[in-house]
C-alpha positions as CSV (number, residue, x, y, z in Angstrom):
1,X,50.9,-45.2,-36.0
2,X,53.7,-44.4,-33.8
3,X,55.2,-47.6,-31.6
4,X,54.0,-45.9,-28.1
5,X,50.3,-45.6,-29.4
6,X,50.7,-49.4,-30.4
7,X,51.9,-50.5,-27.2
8,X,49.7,-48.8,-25.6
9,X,46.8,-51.1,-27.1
10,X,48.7,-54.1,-26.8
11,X,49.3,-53.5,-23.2
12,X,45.6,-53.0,-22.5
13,X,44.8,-56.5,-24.7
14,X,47.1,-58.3,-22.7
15,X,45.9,-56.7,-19.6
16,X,42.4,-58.5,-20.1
17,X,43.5,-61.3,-22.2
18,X,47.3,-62.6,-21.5
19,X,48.9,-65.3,-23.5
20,X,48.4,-64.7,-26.7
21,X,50.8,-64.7,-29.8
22,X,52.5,-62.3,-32.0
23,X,50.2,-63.3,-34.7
24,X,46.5,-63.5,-32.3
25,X,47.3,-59.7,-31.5
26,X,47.8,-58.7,-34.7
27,X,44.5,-59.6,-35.3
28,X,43.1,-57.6,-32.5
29,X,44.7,-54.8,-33.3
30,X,43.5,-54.4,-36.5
31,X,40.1,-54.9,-35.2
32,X,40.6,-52.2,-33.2
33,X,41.5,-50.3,-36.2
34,X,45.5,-50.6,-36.1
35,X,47.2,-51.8,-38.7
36,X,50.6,-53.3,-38.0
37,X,52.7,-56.1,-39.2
38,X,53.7,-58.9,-37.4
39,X,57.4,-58.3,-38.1
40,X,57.0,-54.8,-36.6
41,X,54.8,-56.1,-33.4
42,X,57.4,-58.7,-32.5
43,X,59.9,-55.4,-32.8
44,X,57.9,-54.1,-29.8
45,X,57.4,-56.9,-27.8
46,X,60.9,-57.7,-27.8
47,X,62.3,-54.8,-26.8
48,X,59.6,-53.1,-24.4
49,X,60.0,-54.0,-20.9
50,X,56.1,-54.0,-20.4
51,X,55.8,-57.5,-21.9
52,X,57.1,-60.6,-20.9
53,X,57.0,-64.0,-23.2
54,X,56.6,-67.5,-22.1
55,X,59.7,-68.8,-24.2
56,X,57.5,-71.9,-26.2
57,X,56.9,-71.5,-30.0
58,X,55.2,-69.5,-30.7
59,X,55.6,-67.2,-27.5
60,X,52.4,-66.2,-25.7
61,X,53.2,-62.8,-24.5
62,X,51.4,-61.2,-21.0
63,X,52.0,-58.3,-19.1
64,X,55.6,-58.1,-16.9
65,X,54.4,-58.9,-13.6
66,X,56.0,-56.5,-10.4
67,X,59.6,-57.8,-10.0
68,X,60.2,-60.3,-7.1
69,X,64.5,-60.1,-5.8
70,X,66.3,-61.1,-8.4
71,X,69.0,-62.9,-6.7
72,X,65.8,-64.6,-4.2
73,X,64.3,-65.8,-7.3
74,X,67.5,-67.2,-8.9
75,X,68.2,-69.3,-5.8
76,X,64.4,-70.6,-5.8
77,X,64.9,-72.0,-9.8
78,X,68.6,-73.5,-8.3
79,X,66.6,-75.2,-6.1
80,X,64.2,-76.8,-8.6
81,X,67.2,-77.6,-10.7
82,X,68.6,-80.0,-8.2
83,X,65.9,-82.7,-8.9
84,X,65.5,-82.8,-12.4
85,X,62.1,-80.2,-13.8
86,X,61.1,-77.0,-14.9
87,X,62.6,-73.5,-13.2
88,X,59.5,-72.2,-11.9
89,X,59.7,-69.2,-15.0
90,X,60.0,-70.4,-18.4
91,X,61.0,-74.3,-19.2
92,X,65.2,-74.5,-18.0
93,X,65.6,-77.9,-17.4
94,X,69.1,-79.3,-17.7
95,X,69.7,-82.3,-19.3
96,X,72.6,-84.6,-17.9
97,X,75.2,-83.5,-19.7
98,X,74.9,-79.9,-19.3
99,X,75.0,-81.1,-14.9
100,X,78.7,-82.7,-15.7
101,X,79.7,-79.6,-17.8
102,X,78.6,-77.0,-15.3
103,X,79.8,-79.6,-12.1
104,X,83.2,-79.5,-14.4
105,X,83.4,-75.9,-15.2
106,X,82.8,-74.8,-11.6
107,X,85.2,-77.3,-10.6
108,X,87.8,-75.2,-12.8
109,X,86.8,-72.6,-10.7
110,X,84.7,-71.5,-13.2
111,X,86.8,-70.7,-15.9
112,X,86.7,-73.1,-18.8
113,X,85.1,-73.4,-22.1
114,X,82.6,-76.3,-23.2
115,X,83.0,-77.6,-26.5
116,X,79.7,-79.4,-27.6
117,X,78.2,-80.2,-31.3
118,X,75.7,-77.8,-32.6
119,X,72.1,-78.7,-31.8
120,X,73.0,-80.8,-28.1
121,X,71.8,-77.5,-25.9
122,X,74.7,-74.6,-25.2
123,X,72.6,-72.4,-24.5
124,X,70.2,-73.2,-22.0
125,X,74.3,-74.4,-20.3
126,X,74.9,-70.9,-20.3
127,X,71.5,-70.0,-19.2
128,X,72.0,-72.1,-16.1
129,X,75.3,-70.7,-15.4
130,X,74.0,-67.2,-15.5
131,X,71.5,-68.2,-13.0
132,X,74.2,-69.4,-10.7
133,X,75.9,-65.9,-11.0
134,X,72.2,-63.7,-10.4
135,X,72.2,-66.1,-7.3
136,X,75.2,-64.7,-6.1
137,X,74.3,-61.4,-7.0
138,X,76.6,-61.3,-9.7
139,X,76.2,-59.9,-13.3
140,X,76.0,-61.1,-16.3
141,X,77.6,-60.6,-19.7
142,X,76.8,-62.7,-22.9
143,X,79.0,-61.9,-25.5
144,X,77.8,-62.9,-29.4
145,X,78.7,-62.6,-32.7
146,X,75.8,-60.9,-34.5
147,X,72.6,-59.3,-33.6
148,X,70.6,-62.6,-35.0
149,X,72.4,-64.2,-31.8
150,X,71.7,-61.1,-29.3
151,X,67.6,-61.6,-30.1
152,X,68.0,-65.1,-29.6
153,X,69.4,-65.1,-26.2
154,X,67.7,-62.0,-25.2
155,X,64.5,-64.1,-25.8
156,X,65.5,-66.9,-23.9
157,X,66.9,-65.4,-20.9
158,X,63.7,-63.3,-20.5
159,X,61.8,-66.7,-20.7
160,X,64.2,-68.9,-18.1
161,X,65.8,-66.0,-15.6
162,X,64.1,-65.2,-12.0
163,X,60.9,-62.5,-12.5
164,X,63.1,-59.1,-11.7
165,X,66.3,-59.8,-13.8
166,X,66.8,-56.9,-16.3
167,X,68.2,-57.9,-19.5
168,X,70.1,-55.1,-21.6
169,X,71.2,-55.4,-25.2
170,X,74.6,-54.1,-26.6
171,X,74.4,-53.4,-30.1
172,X,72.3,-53.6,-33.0
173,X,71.3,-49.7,-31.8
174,X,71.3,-50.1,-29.0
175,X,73.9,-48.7,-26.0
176,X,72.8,-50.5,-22.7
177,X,75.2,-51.4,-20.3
178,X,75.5,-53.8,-17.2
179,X,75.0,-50.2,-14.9
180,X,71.7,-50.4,-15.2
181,X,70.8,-54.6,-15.9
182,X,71.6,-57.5,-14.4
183,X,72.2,-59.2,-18.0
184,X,73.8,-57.7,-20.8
185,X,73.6,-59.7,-24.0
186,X,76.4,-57.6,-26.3
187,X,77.4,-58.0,-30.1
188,X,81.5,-58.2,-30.1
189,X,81.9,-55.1,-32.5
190,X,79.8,-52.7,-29.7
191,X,81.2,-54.8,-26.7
192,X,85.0,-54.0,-28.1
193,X,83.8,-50.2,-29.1
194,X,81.7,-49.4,-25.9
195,X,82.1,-49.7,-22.1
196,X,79.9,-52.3,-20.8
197,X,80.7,-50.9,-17.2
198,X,82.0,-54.9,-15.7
199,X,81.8,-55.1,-12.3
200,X,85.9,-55.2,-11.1
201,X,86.4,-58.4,-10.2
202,X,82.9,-60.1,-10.1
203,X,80.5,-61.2,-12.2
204,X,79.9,-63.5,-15.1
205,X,81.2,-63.5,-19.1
206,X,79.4,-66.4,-21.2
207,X,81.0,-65.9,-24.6
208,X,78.5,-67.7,-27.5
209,X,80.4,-69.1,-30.3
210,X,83.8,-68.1,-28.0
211,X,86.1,-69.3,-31.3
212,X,85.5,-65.9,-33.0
213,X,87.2,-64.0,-30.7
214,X,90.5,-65.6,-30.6
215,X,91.7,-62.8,-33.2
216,X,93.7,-60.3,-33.3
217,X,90.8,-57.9,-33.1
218,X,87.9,-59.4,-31.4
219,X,89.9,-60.6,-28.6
220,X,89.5,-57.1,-27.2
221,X,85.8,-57.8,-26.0
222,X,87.2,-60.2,-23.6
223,X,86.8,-58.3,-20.6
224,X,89.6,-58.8,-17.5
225,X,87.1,-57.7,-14.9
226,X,84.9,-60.8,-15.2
227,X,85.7,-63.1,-12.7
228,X,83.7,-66.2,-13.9
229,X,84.1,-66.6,-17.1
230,X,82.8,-69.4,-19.8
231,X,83.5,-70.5,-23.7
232,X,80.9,-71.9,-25.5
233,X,82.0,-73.3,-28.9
234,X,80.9,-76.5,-31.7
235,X,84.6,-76.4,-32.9
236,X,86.9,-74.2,-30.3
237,X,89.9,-75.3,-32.4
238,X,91.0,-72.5,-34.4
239,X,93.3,-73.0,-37.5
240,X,95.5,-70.0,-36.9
241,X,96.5,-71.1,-33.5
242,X,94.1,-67.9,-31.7
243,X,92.6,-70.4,-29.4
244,X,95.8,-70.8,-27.6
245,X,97.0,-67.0,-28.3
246,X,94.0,-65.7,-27.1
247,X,91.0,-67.4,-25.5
248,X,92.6,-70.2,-23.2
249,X,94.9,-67.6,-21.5
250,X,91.5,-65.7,-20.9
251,X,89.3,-68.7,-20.1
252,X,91.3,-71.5,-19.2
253,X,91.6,-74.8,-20.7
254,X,88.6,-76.6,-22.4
255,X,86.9,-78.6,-19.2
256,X,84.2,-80.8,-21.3
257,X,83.9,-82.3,-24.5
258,X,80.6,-83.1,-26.1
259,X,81.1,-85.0,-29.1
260,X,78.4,-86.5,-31.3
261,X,79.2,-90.2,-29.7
262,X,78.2,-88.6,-26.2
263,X,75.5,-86.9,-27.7
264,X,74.2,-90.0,-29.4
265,X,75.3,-92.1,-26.1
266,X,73.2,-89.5,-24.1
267,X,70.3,-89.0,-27.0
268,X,69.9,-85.5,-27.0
269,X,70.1,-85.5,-30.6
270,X,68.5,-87.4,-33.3
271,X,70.2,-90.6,-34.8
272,X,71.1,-90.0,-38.3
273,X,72.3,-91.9,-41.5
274,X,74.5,-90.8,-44.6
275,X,74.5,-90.5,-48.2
276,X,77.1,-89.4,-50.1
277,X,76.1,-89.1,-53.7
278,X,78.6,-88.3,-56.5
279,X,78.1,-86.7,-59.8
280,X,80.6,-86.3,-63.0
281,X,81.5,-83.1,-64.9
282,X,81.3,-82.9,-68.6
283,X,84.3,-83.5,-71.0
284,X,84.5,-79.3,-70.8
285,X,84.1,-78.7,-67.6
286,X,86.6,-81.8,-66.5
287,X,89.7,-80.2,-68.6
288,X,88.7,-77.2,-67.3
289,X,89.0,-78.2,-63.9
290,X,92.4,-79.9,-63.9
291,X,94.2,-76.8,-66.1
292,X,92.7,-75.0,-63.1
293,X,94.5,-77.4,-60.3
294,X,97.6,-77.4,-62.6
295,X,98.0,-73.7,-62.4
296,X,96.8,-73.8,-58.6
297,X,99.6,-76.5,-57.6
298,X,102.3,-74.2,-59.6
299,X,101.4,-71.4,-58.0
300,X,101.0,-72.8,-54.8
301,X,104.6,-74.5,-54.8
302,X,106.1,-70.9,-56.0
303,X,104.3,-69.1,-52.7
304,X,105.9,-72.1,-50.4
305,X,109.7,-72.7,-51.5
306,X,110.5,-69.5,-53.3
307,X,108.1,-66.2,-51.3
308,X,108.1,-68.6,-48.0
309,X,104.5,-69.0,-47.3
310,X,103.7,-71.5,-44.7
311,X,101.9,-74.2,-46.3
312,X,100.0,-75.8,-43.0
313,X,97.9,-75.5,-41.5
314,X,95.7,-74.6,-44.6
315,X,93.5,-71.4,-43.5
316,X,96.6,-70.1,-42.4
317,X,98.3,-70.4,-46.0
318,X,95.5,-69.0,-47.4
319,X,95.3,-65.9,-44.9
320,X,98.7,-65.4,-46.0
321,X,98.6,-65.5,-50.0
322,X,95.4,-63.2,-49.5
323,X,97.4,-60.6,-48.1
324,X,100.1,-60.9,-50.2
325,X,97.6,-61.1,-52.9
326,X,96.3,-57.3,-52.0
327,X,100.3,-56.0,-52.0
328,X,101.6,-56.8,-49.1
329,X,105.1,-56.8,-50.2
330,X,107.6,-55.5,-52.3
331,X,108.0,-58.5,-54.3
332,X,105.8,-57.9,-57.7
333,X,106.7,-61.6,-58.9
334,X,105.1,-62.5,-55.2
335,X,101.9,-60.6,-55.4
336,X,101.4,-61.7,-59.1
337,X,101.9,-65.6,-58.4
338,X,99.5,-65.3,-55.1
339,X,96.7,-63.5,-57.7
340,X,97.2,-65.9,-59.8
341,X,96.8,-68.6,-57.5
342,X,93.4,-67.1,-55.8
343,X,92.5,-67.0,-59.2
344,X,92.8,-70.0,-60.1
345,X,91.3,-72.0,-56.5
346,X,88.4,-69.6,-56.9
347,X,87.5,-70.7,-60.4
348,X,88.0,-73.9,-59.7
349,X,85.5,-74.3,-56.3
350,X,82.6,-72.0,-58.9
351,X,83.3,-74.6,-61.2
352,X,82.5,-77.5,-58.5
353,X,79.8,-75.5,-56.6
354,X,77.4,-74.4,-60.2
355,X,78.2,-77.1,-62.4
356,X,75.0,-78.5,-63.7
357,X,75.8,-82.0,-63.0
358,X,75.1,-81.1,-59.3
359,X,71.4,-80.4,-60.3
360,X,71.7,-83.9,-61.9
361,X,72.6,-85.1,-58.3
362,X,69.8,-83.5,-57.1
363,X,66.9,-84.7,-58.6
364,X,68.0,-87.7,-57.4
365,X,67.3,-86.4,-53.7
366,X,63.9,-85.1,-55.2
367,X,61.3,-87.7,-53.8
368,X,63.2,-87.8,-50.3
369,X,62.7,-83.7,-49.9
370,X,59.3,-84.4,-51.0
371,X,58.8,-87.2,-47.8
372,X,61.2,-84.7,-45.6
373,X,59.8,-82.8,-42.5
374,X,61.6,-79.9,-44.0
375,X,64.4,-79.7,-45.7
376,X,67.4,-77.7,-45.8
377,X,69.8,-77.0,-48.5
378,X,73.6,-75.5,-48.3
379,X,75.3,-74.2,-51.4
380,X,78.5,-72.6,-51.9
381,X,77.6,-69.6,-53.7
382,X,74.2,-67.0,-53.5
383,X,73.8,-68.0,-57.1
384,X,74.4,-71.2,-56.8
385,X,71.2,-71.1,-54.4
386,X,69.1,-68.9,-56.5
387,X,69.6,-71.8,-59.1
388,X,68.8,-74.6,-56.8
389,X,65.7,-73.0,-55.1
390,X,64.4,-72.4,-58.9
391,X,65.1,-75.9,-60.1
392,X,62.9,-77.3,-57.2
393,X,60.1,-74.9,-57.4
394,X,60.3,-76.0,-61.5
395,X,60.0,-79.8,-60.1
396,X,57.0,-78.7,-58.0
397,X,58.9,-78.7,-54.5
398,X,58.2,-75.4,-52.7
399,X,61.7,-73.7,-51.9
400,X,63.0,-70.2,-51.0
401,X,66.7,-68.8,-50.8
402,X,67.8,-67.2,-47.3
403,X,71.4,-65.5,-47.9
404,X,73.1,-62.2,-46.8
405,X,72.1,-59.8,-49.5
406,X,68.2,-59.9,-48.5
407,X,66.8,-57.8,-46.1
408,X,66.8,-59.2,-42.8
409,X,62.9,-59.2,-42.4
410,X,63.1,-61.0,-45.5
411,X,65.2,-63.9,-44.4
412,X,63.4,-63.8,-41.6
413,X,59.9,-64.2,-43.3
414,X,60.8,-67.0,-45.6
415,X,62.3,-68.7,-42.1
416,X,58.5,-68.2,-40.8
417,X,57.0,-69.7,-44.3
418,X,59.6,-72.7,-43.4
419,X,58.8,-73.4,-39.9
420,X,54.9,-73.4,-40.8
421,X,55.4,-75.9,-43.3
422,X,54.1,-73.7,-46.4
423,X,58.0,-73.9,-47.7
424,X,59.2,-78.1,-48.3
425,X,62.7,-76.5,-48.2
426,X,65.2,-73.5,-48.1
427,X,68.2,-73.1,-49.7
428,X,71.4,-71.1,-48.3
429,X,74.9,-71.0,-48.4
430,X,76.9,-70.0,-45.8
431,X,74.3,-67.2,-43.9
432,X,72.9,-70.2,-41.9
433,X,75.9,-71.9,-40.7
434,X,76.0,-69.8,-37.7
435,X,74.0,-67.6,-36.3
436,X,70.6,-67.7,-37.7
437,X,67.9,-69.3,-35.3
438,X,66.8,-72.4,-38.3
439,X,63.3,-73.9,-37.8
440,X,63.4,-77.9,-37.6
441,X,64.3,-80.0,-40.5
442,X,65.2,-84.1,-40.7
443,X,67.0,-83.5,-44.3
444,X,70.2,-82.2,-44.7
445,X,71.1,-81.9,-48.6
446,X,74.7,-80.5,-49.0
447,X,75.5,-79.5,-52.3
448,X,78.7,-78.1,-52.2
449,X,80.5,-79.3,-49.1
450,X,83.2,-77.0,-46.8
451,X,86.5,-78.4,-46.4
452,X,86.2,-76.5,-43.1
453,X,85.3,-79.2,-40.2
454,X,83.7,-76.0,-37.9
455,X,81.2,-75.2,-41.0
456,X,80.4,-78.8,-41.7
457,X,79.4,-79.5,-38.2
458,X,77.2,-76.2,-37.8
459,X,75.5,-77.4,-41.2
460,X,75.0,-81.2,-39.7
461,X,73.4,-79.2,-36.0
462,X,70.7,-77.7,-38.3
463,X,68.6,-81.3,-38.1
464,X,70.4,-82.9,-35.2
465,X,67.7,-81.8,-33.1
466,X,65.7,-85.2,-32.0
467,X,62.6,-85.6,-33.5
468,X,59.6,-86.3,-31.2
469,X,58.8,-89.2,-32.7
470,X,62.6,-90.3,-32.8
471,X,63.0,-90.6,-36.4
472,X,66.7,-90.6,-38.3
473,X,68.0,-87.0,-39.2
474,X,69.3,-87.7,-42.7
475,X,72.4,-85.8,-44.4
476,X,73.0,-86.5,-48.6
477,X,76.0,-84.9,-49.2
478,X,76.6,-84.0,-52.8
479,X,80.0,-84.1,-54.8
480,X,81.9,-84.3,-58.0
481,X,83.7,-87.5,-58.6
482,X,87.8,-86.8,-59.2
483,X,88.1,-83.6,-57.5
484,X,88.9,-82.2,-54.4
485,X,85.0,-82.6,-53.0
486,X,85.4,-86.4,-53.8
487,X,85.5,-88.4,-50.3
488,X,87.5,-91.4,-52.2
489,X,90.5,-89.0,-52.8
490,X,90.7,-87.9,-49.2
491,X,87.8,-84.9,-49.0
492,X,86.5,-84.1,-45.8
493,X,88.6,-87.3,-44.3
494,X,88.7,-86.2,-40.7
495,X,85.1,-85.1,-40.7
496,X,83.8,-87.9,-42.5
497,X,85.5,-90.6,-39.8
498,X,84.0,-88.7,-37.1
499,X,80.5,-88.4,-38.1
500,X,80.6,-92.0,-39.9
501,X,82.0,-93.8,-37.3
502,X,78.3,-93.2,-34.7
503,X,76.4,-92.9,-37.8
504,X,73.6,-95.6,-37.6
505,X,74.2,-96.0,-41.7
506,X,76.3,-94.6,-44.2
507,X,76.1,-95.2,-47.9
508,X,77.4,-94.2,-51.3
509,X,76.3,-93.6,-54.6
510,X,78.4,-93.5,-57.6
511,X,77.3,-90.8,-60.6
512,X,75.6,-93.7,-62.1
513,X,73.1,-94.9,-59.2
514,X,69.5,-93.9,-59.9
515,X,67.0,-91.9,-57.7
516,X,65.5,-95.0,-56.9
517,X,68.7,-96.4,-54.7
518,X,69.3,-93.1,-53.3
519,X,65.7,-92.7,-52.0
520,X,65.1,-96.1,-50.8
521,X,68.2,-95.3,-48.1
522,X,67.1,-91.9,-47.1
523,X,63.7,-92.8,-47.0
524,X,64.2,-95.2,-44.9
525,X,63.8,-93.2,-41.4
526,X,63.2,-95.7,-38.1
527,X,66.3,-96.1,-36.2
528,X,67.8,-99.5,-36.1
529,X,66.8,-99.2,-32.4
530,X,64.7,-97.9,-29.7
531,X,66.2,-94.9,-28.4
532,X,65.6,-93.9,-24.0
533,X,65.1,-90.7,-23.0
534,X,67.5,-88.3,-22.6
535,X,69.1,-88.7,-19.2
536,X,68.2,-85.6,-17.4
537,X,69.8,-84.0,-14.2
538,X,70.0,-86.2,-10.9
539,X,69.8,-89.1,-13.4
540,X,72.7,-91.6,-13.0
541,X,75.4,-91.7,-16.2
542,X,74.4,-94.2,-18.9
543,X,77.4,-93.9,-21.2
């Protein structure tokens, strides 16, 4: 049946019977003879102006109601937000933290960029500063890096915005622009390919994960017509320096910081503990490894004193050996020793991330995902996950993969299966890092860890969220004893102090502890003390 026929019925449902879910009218549809799935109603309810959601989980979706003034109704919620409570449409309600980052950012006359952990609230920041601009009768841009990120906000915003603001998408097929809606939420590829018609001068750019457009390419979508404009970023840092070539001559310097000490200081995320559990290589695979880093740290020396690659910082040395690994130069010797040397590190981190020993590890984690509310598990590799998800389902534990090469309604059923509890865990590598709206979990299990702070932290925001009941999010992290994962010959040093040092515990587990040890400290899930409430707005500081 063709998707004007369906909405049709779904329109005169709601008309009689608002508020119900995706899954409630599904059923009365069918009973009305029309068979559609789920995936392809939520298509429809998304993207047809006819229905509205009310933002909770599930949505309940009713009929769009006739528009009120936009800018009228914007001003109303701004006055609701003054007093800490709800914006008379949807839930916004800000909670201390995001106050002194907005008082900060407009006292930078709004230009700035907020730099908070994954999981403290970003969003519903930027949601509150687009509010602001509708007030002023400004529009809005929200620039973001994939199309998993435009549904996300194009959900929210049509929960939390004033009744009458239009929201438009850019990308993922379709070509709206800010000509026609107050609210334009645009993927960077269409936004650097398309005019998004910018008021000259005026209006508002919120730019969602704002650290992957400091390139030399995606640093076109930043749009000069904007007047307001606002980074939100987990890790703004970049390692090739494009945060200070390209986004803080756009937005201005960072104007607040929200580390995980102020996050834990302000609990709006869950208090967590540490395990870091190591595992040993066989007699093979250990000779292996070390001809591998022989050849690796010959190479590499070659590429820095003799073909002048610049060792530091290292994403930078590596962007540079990968282009001179593709024949970027006239020097054969060059492009032979960089091959050789890509070679060689990417053998050796397959080696770390599939090696059975890590399954070894694992089962020692076994009864702890079993006692988890959910849990989710990174890998390095797709196969790497394939093989993980399989040796839990072959211990009984009920596990699916979620990586790039399924389809996306795919991923995006097995993320359903997860967030109603019939999955115990799911296992990725690194599609979820960013991105991909990740149901609830309280275990963390990281099997092969990033030496890349910005993908560790995004991993760690998957089950910072805090738990009603204020339980402990719990991360194990995984690794092979005497190589570069191992946390006793430097790995993950920086990362490791920052995350340790507010941690309520952190403990670790030679290759020879048993399952025993290791559950016993991650089952262990009250906090060592009572945490308040999270201080929200018109609330005085408690840091």
């Amino acid at each position: 049946m063709e998707h004007s026929q369906i909405g049709v019925e779904t329109a005169a449902i709601l008309q009689s019977s608002p508020g119900r879910t995706a899954r409630e009218l599904v059923e009365l549809l069918r009973g009305r003879g029309i068979a559609v799935s789920k995936s392809d109603l939520n298509y429809l309810l998304y993207r047809d102006p006819r229905f509205d959601s009310d933002g909770a989980t599930p949505p309940r979706w009713s009929l769009a109601v006739a528009k009120a003034e936009t800018a009228a109704s914007a001003a109303s919620i701004l006055s609701v937000l003054r007093p800490a409570g709800a914006a008379p449409h949807g839930a916004l309600r800000l909670y201390g933290w995001q106050a002194d980052a907005l008082a900060a950012w407009k006292a930078q006359g709004r230009r700035g960029v907020v730099e908070a952990v994954t999981g403290t609230g970003k969003t519903v920041l930027g949601i509150a500063a687009a509010i602001e601009a509708l007030a002023s009768h400004q529009k809005v841009c929200v620039l973001v890096p994939t199309i998993e990120l435009l549904e996300q906000w194009v959900g929210k915003l049509q929960a939390a915005l004033p009744r009458g603001a239009q929201v438009g998408r850019l990308g993922g097929g379709y070509k709206q622009s800010l000509a026609a809606y107050d609210v334009l939420v645009a993927v960077v590829n269409s936004a650097r390919a398309y005019d998004i018609e910018a008021p000259e001068g005026a209006g508002l750019l919120v730019a969602d994960e704002c650290h992957r457009y400091g390139s030399d390419v995606n640093n076109q979508a930043l749009d000069e017509r904007f007047a307001w404009r606002l980074g939100l970023s987990a890790t703004y840092a970049r390692s090739d320096d494009g945060h200070l070539a390209w986004l803080e001559p756009y937005f201005g310097s960072p104007c607040f910081e929200m580390d995980y000490r102020l996050a834990l200081a302000e609990e709006v995320t869950a208090h967590f503990k540490v395990a870091l559990i190591g595992c040993r290589f066989s007699v093979t695979e250990a000779s292996e490894y070390d001809e591998l880093s022989s050849k690796a740290s010959k190479a590499k020396k070659r590429l820095v004193h003799e073909y002048g690659v610049r060792e530091e910082p290292f994403g930078e040395f590596m962007k540079e050996v990968s282009a001179l690994a593709e024949g970027g130069g006239p020097d054969h010797d060059a492009v032979w020793t960089a091959r050789k040397y890509l070679h060689a590190f990417q053998r050796r981190r397959q080696l770390i991330a599939e090696t059975p020993a890590k399954m070894d590890a694992l089962d020692k984690v076994a009864d702890a995902i079993r006692a988890a509310d959910r849990t989710i598990i990174f890998t390095q590799t797709i196969d790497a996950a394939e093989a993980v998800a399989e040796h839990l389902q072959s211990d009984e534990i009920s596990a699916a993969t979620i990586h790039s090469q399924m389809h996306r309604d795919d991923r995006h059923a097995a993320l359903e299966q997860f967030r109603l509890g019939s999955l115990d865990a799911i296992v990725a590598p690194q599609v979820l890092d960013e991105g991909v709206d990740v149901p609830e979990a309280d275990l963390a299990v990281i099997v092969a860890a990033s030496r890349n702070r910005r993908q560790m932290i995004q991993r760690m925001g998957r089950v910072l969220r805090r738990k009603p009941d204020d339980r402990l999010a719990r991360f194990a992290v995984l690794y092979v004893e005497d190589t570069s994962e191992d946390p006793a010959l430097g790995a993950h040093e920086a990362f490791l102090e920052e995350i340790t040092s507010v941690a309520d515990a952190r403990r670790d587990f030679s290759a020879t502890a048993t399952a025993s040890q290791v559950c016993s400290f991650l089952n262990r899930i009250t906090p060592a003390h009572s945490p308040r409430p999270p201080r929200w707005k018109g609330e005085s500081p408690r840091l």
